[in-house]
N, C-alpha and C positions, 0 to 999 in steps of 0.2 A: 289133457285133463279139463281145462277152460272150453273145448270147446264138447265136452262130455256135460257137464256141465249145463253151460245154456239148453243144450239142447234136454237135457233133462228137465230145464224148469219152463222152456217152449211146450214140450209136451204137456206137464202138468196143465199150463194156462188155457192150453189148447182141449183138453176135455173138456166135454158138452156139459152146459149146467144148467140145472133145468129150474133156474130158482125164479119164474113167474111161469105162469100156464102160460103155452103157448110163444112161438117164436118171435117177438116183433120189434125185436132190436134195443134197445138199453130202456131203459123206464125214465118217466120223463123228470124225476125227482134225484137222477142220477149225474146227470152235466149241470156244470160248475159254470155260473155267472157272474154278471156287477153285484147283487146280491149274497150276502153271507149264509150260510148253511153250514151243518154240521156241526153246531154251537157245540160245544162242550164242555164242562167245571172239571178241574180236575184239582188236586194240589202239590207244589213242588216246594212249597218253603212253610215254617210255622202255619196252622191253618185257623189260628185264631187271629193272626195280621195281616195274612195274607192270602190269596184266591188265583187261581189261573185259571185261563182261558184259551182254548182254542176253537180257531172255525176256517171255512173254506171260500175261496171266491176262485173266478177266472182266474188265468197266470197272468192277463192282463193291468192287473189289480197287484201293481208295486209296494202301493207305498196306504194303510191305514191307520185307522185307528180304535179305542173302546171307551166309554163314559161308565163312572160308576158313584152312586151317588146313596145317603141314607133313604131308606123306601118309607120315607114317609105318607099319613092319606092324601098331602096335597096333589091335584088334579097336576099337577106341571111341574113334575119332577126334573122332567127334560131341559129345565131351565137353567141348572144347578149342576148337573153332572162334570164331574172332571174328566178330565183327558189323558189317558195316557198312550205312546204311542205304541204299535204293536210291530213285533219279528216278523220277515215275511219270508217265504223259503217258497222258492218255484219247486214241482216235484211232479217227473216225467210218470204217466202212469204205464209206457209201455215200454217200460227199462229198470233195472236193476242193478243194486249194487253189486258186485262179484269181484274179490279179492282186490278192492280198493278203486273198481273202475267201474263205470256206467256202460253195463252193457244193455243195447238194443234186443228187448226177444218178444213175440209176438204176443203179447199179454193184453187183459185189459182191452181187446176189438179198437185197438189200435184209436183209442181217445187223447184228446187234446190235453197236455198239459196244464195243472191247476196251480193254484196258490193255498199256501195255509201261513194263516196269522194265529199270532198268538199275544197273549200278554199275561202281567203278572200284578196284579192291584196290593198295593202295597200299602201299610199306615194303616188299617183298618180294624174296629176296635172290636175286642172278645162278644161272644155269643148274640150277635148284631144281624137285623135285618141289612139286609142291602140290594138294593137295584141295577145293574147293569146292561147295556147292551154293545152291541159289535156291529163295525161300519165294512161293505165292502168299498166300490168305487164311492167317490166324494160324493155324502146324501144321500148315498144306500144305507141305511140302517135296516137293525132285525127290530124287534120288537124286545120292548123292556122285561127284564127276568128277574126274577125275585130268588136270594137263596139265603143262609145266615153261616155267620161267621164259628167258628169252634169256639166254644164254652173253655173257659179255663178249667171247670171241673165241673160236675153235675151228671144229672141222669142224660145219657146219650141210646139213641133209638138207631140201627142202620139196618140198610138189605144186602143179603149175600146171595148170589148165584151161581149152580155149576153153568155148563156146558150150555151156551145159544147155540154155535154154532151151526145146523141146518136149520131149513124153513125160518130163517130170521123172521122176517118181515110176514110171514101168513100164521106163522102158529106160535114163535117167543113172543111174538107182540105182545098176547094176554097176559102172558106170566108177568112179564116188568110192570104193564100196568095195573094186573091184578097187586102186585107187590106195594105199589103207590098209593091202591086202596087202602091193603090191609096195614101201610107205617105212612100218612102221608108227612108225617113230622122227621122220615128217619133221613139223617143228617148226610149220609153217603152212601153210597152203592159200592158193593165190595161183588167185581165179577172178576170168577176165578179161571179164566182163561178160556180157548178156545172159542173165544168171543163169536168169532167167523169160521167158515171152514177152510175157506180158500185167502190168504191174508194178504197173500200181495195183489188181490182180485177187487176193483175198486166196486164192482157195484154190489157185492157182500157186503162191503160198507156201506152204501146207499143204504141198503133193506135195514143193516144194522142202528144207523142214525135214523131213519123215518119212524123205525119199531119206536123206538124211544122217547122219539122228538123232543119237545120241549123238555123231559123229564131229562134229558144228560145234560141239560142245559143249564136245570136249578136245584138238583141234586149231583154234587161232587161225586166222582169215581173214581176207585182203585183199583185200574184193572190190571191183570196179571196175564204172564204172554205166556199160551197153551202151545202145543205142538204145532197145531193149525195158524198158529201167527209165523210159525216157520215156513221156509221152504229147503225142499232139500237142495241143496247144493251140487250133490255129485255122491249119485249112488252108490258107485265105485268106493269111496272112502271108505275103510274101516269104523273108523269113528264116527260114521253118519253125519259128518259135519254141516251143520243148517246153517240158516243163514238169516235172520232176524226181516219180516216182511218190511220192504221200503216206506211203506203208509205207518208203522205202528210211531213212531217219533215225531211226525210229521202232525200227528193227528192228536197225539195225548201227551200235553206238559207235563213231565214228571220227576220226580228228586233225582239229582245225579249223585252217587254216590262215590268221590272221589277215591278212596279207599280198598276200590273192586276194580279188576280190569273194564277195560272200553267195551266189552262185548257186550257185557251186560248192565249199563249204564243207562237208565230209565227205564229197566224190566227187572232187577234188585233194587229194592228202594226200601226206606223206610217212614213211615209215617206217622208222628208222636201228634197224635190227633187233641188231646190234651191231660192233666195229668193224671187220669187216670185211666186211659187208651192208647197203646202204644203196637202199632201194627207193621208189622215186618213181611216184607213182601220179597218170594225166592223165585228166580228163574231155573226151573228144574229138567230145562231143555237141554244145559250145555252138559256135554260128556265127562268135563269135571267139575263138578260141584266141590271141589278142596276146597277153593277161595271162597265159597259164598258159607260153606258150613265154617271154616274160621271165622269170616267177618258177623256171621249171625249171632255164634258163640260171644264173642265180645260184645255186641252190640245191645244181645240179652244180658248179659251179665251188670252193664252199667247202665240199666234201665229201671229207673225209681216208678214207671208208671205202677197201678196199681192191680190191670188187667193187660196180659200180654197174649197176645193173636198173631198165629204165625197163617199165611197162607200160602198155596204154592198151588200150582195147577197137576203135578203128579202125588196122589196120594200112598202115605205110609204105609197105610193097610189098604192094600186092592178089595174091590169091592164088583170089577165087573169080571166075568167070564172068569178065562184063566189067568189072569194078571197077575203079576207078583212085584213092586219093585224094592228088590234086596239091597242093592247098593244103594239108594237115597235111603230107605229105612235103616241099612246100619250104621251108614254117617250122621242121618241126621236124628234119628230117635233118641239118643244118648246127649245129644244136646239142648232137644227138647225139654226131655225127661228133666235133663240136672237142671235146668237155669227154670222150672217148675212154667211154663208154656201153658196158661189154662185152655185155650182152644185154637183149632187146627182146624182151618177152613180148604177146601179142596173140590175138586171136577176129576177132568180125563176120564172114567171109568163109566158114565153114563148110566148110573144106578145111584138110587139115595142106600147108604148106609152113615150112621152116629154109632159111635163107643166109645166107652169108656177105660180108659189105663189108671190103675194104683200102682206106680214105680214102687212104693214101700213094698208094696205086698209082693209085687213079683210072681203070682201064683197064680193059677186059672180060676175064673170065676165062674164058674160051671152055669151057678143060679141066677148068672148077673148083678149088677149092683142095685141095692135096695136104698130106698130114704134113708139118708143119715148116715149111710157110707162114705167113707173120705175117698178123695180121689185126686190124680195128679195133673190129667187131661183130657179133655174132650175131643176127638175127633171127627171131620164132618167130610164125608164126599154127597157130592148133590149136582143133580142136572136140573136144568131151565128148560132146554129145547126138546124136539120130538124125537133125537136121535136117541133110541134107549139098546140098553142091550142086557141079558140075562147074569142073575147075581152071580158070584161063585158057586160051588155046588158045594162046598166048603163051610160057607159063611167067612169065618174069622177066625175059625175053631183052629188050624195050624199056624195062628198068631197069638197063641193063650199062654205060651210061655211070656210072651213079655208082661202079661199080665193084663193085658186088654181084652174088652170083652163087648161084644155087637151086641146094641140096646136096640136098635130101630132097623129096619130094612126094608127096601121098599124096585120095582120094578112097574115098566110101561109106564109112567109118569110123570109129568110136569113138574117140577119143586121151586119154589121159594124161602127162604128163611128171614126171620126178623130178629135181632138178636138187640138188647138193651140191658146197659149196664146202669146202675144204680145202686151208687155208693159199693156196700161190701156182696152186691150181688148181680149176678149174671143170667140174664132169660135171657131162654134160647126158644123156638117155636119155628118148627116149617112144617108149609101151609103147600095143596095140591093149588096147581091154577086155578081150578075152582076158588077157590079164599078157604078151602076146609083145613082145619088143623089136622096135622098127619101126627105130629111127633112134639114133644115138652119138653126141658128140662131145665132147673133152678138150681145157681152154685149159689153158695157160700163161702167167701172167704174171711177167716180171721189169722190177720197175718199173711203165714204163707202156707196153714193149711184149709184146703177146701172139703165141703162137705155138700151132698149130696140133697137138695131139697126136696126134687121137685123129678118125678120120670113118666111121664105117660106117655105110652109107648105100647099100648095096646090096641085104640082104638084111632081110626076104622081100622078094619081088618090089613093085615098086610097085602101091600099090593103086589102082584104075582101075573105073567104073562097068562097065565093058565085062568085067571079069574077077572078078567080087566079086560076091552073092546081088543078083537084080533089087532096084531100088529103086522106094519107092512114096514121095513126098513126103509127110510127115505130114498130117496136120488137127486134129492134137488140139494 
């Protein structure tokens, strides 16, 4: 079985990937120096005190550290910063975890071992500028990054996106920075999985960090682990048992949640962004989802926030091809639904669809929802990258008993979304990578029921493979 195995995830590494024109060996943005790279914000504890950080140097590179100081105008901040020191983890790029042991398999064109640090800035006071930077060998520094601390309450701005995944680095690039355009104020980045194609494939990540660069660095991320952060294990298995890519921990500080098995520990997390934002994050990869729909269940139930956001990278209502997933929609819809879930962020499916559910009503909404309809949730799948593929043929229409109903839908297309809460309301808005608005919509909450303010969802026209520039399925 183990050697069924390797040899199954040898192969994988071993297809050709054609992610720069032309063959010329690693890119030079992709090996790992005295120099720190791969900067990254994430957050793994309160995120109005506290701030993590992750980045990359040579493996030669044991022992550093981070300075983080108030960003004030004076010219010489650097003079001021504190110190704290950082976790360092060597991490083989041409080996892999397999049932508790590091095995050697031909991955990754056989590169040099790297280093990843990390640290956690601690004491740091609500909705605050701050300055920070990250050292690799002694007197390597990066350059100073500016980012701010979580609001205890108030109007909050963030970006959500489906699927990078392909053409990272030649065709996502736009979208994240068109995305920076159109919120430069928004507070975190919420990417919903599939970040990369190939996860345990290090120079996927190169493309992925350079696409971004500075922006993972001063805008926080919560990203959620897509199929693509997997590898399979052993085909053979019934239960398609994956195996969590060796880079994804290494690379993104994140809440452990002690209450969940080990499997999924920094890819279910939750994050009480402040008291009126509280976001729950599912790993929808593992084959049982028991444990995480109980610990969800509780976890929304004693949740005072005043807007709750679940995201997962497999969505409830399939939106591409012929997709269906019945068993996370039976588990976890019902839990949504009861503990009242205003929005449901989502990928996999590589088509935009939004709708809307009334749990009271229960009943098909033939006409869709109109302004001033109540409503119980919003559901969102959305891609980023070029990898698209054709809606249902369906729509949503044999998901109309639960009482949901597709408001927006869209095909061949780049997405971004900007969502901002303030106080007892919720905009929502995604934008094509052009910066153009595709799709609207404005809650109301009083209490815990919502009402519908705001739906535009007509214009431009829906996008359709049939009316949009011919499409060529990637290969890179």
């Amino acid at each position: 079985m183990l050697i069924r195995a390797v040899a199954a995830l040898a192969l994988l590494w071993a297809l050709p990937v054609a992610a720069h024109d032309g063959d010329h060996g690693p890119p030079p943005w992709q090996g790992a120096s005295a120099w720190p790279d791969r900067i990254v914000a994430t957050f793994d504890a309160d995120p109005s005190h506290t701030l993590a950080v992750n980045w990359r140097t040579a493996a030669n590179v044991k022992a550093t550290r981070a300075e983080i100081t108030l960003a004030t105008p004076d010219a010489r901040i650097d003079l001021v910063g504190r110190s704290v020191t950082a976790q360092t983890q060597r991490v083989d790029l041409d080996a892999v975890m397999l049932g508790g042991k590091l095995i050697n398999v031909a991955a990754n064109d056989a590169l040099p071992a790297v280093a990843y640090h990390s640290v956690r800035f601690e004491g740091l006071t609500p909705d605050t500028l701050y300055a920070y930077r990250v050292m690799g060998e002694d007197g390597h520094w990066s350059e100073w990054f500016q980012t701010r601390t979580a609001p205890k309450s108030g109007r909050i701005r963030f970006i959500y996106m489906g699927d990078a995944q392909n053409g990272v680095l030649s065709l996502w690039s736009r979208t994240i920075r068109a995305a920076f355009q159109a919120a430069p104020d928004a507070r975190f980045m919420l990417h919903a999985g599939d970040l990369v194609n190939r996860g345990s494939r290090d120079v996927e990540w190169a493309d992925w960090f350079r696409a971004g660069s500075f922006l993972h660095a001063m805008i926080p991320a919560i990203p959620v682990a897509g199929n693509h952060e997997y590898d399979m294990a052993d085909p053979d298995d019934a239960a398609r048992r994956r195996i969590l890519s060796h880079l994804w921990r290494p690379q993104f500080r994140l809440p452990v949640e002690n209450d969940l098995p080990a499997v999924v520990h920094e890819t279910a997390y939750v994050v009480r962004y402040s008291a009126d934002l509280h976001v729950f994050v599912l790993d929808t990869n593992q084959p049982d989802m028991a444990a995480q729909a109980a610990w969800l269940d509780v976890q929304l139930k004693a949740s005072t926030a005043r807007w709750k956001v679940v995201t997962m990278h497999h969505p409830i209502f399939s939106s591409g091809g012929d997709r269906d997933n019945k068993v996370g929609r039976d588990m976890l819809l019902p839990i949504l639904t009861r503990n009242n879930v205003d929005l449901v962020l989502q990928g996999h499916d590589h088509t935009y669809a939004r709708g809307l559910l009334d749990a009271a009503g229960q009943a098909p909404r033939r006409a869709g929802f109109k302004v001033g309809d109540t409503l119980t949730t919003m559901f969102v799948n959305s891609v980023s990258g070029p990898k698209q593929y054709q809606f249902r043929k369906q729509g949503w229409d044999d998901y109309a008993p639960t009482g949901v109903k597709l408001e927006r839908q869209g095909e061949n297309g780049q997405f971004f979304q900007v969502i901002e809460i303030d106080g007892n309301r919720l905009s929502y808005t995604a934008y094509t990578t052009d910066g153009v608005q595709y799709d609207a919509a404005i809650i109301e909450k009083r209490g815990t029921s919502k009402r519908l303010i705001k739906n535009d969802n007509t214009a431009p026209p829906t996008r359709r493979f049939g009316n949009t520039l011919p499409y060529k399925s990637p290969d890179f």
